[in-house]
C-alpha positions as CSV (number, residue, x, y, z in Angstrom):
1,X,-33.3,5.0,-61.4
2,X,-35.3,3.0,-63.4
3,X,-39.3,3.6,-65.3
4,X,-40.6,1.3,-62.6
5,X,-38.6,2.8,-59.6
6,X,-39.7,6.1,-60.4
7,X,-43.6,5.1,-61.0
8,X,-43.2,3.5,-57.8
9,X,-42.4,6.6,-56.4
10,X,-44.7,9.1,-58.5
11,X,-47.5,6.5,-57.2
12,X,-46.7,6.6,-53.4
13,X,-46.0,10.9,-53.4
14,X,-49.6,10.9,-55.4
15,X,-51.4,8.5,-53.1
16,X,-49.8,10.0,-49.9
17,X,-50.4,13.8,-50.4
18,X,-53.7,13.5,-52.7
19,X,-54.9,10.3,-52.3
20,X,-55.8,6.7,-54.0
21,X,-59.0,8.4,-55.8
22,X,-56.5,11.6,-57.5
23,X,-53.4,8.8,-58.0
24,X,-54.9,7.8,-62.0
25,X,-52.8,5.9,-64.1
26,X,-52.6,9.3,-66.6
27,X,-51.8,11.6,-62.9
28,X,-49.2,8.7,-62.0
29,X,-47.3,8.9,-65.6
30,X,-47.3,12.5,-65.8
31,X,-45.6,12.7,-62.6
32,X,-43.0,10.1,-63.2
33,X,-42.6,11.5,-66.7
34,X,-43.5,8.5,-68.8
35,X,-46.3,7.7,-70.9
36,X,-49.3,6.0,-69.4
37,X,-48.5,3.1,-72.0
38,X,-45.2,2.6,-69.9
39,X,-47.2,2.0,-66.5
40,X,-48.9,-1.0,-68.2
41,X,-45.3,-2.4,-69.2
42,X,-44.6,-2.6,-65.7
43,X,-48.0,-3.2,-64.0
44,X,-50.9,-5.6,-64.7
45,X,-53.2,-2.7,-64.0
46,X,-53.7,0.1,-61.4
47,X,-54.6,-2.0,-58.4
48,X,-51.1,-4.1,-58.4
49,X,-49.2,-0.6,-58.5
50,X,-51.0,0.7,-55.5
51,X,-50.8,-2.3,-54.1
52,X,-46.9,-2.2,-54.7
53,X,-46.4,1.1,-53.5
54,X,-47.9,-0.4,-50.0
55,X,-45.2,-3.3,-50.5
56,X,-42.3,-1.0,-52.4
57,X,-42.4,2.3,-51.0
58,X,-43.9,2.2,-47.4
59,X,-41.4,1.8,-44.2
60,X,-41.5,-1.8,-43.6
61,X,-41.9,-2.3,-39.4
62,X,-41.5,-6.4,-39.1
63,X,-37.7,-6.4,-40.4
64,X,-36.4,-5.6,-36.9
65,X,-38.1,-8.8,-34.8
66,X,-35.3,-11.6,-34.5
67,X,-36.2,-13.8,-31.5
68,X,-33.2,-13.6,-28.9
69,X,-31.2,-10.4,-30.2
70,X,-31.2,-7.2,-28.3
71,X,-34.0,-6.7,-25.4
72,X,-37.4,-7.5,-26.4
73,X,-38.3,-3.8,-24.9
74,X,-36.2,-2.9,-27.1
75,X,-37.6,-4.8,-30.1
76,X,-40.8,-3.7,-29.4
77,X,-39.8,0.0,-29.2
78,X,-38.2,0.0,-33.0
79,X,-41.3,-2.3,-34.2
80,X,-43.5,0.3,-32.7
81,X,-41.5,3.5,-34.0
82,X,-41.8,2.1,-37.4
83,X,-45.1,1.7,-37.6
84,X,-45.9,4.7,-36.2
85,X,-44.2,6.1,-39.1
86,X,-46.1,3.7,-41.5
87,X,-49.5,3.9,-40.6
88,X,-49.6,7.3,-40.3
89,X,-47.8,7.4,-44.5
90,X,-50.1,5.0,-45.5
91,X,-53.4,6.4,-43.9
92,X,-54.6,8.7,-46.3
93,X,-53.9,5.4,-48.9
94,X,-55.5,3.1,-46.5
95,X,-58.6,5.0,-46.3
96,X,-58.9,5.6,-50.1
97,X,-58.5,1.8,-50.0
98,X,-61.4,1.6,-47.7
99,X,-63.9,3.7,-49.2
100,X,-63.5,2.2,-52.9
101,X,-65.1,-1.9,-52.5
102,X,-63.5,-2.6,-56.3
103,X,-60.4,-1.4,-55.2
104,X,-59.9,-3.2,-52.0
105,X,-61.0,-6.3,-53.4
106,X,-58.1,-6.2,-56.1
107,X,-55.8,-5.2,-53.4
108,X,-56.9,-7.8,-50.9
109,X,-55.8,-10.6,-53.2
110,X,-52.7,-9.2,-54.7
111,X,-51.8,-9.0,-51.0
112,X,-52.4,-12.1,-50.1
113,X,-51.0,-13.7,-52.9
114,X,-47.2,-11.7,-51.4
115,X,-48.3,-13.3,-48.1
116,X,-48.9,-9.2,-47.1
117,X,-51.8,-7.3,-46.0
118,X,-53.4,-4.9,-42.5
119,X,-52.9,-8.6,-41.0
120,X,-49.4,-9.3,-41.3
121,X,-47.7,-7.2,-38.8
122,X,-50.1,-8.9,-36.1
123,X,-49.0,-12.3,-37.4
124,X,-45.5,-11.3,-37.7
125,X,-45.2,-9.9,-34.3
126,X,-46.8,-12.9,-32.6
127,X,-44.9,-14.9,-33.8
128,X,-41.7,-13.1,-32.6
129,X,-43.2,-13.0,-28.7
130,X,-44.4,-16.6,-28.9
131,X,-40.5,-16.9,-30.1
132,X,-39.3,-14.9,-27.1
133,X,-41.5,-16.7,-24.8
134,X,-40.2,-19.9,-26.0
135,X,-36.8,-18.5,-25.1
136,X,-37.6,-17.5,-21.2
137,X,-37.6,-13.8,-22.5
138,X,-41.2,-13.3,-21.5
139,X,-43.2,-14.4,-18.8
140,X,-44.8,-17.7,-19.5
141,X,-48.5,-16.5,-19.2
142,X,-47.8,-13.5,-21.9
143,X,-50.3,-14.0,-24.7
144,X,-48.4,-13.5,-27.9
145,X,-51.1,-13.0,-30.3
146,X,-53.1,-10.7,-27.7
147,X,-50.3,-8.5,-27.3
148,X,-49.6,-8.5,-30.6
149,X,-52.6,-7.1,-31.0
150,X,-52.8,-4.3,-28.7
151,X,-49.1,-3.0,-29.9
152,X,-50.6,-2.8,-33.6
153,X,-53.4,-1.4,-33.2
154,X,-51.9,1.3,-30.8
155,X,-49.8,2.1,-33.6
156,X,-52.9,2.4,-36.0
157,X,-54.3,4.6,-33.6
158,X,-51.8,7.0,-32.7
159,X,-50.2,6.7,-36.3
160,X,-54.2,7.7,-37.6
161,X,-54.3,10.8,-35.0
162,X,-50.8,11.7,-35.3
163,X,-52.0,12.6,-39.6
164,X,-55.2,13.8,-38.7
165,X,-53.4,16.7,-36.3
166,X,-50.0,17.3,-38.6
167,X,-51.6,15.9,-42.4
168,X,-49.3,14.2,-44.7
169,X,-45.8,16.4,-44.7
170,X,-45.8,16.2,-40.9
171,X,-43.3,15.1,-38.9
172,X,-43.4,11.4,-37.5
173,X,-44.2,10.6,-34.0
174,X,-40.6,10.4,-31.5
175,X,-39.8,7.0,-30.7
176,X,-40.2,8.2,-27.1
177,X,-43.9,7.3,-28.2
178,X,-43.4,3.9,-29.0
179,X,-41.4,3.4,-25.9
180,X,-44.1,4.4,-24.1
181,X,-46.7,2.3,-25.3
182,X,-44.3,-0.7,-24.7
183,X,-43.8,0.0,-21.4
184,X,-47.7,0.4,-21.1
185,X,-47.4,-3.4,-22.2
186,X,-44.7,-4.2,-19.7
187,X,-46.8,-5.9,-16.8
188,X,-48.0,-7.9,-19.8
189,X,-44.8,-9.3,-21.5
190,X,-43.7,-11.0,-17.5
């Protein structure tokens, strides 16, 4: 495994069992057993690593969504699963995020410039029902963006409560909870 690899990963256990505020450049290196020198070789400063931990290290959710494959229940059930188990890794980072202005600043614009950011996954999966709706796979009233919407921040919600009951070593949600809030959406999708 390489230095940056396993910064990456010193980074993301750091920021997901203590938080963005205890995750210092000197905590970081001593975890990863480098010198805090060697972070810099890799990484223009600490916002772009956290920010690349979100990019690197977190389950990715929008992967799955190819317009026409599979049933778009079922789609949506795997989109959902996944971030379920994202949002409820990346909430204690997220919130850290949050609280610090500086720091979400700097990560606001190295996540735009990766075309990446909270506002991605809504894009992402609107455009995939817009696609399916195209196709005759949802009812032509369905609003992508709206449902979209709803799905994500569902799994923001439940992925927030599901780390607030179990912290961050507990397990992730059953898909059986993502299927059900897709069928909640059902009368929606036609």
């Amino acid at each position: 495994m390489s230095a940056r690899e396993r910064i990456l990963d010193a980074a993301a256990d750091i920021m997901r069992t203590q938080g963005v505020a205890r995750a210092t450049t000197k905590e970081i290196a001593r975890a990863a057993g480098y010198s805090e020198a060697l972070i810099y070789k890799h990484f223009r400063d600490k916002e772009e690593l956290l920010s690349r931990v979100l990019l690197e290290r977190m389950p990715s959710f929008t992967e799955s969504l190819r317009p026409g494959e599979g049933t778009v229940a079922g789609n949506l059930t795997a989109f959902a699963h996944n971030a379920l188990r994202f949002y409820r890794r990346a909430f204690p980072m997220m919130a850290s995020f949050a609280a610090q202005p500086a720091l979400i600043a700097a990560s606001r614009a190295n996540l735009e410039r990766r075309d990446a950011g909270p506002r991605c996954p809504i894009d992402r999966l609107g455009a995939y029902l817009a696609a399916e709706r195209d196709l005759g796979r949802l009812g032509p009233g369905a609003d992508p963006e709206a449902l979209a919407a709803l799905l994500v921040g569902a799994c923001f919600q439940q992925g927030f409560l599901r780390y607030f009951a179990v912290g961050p070593e507990g397990d992730d949600l059953p898909e059986s909870v993502a299927a059900a809030l897709v069928q909640a959406l059902s009368p929606a999708l036609g």
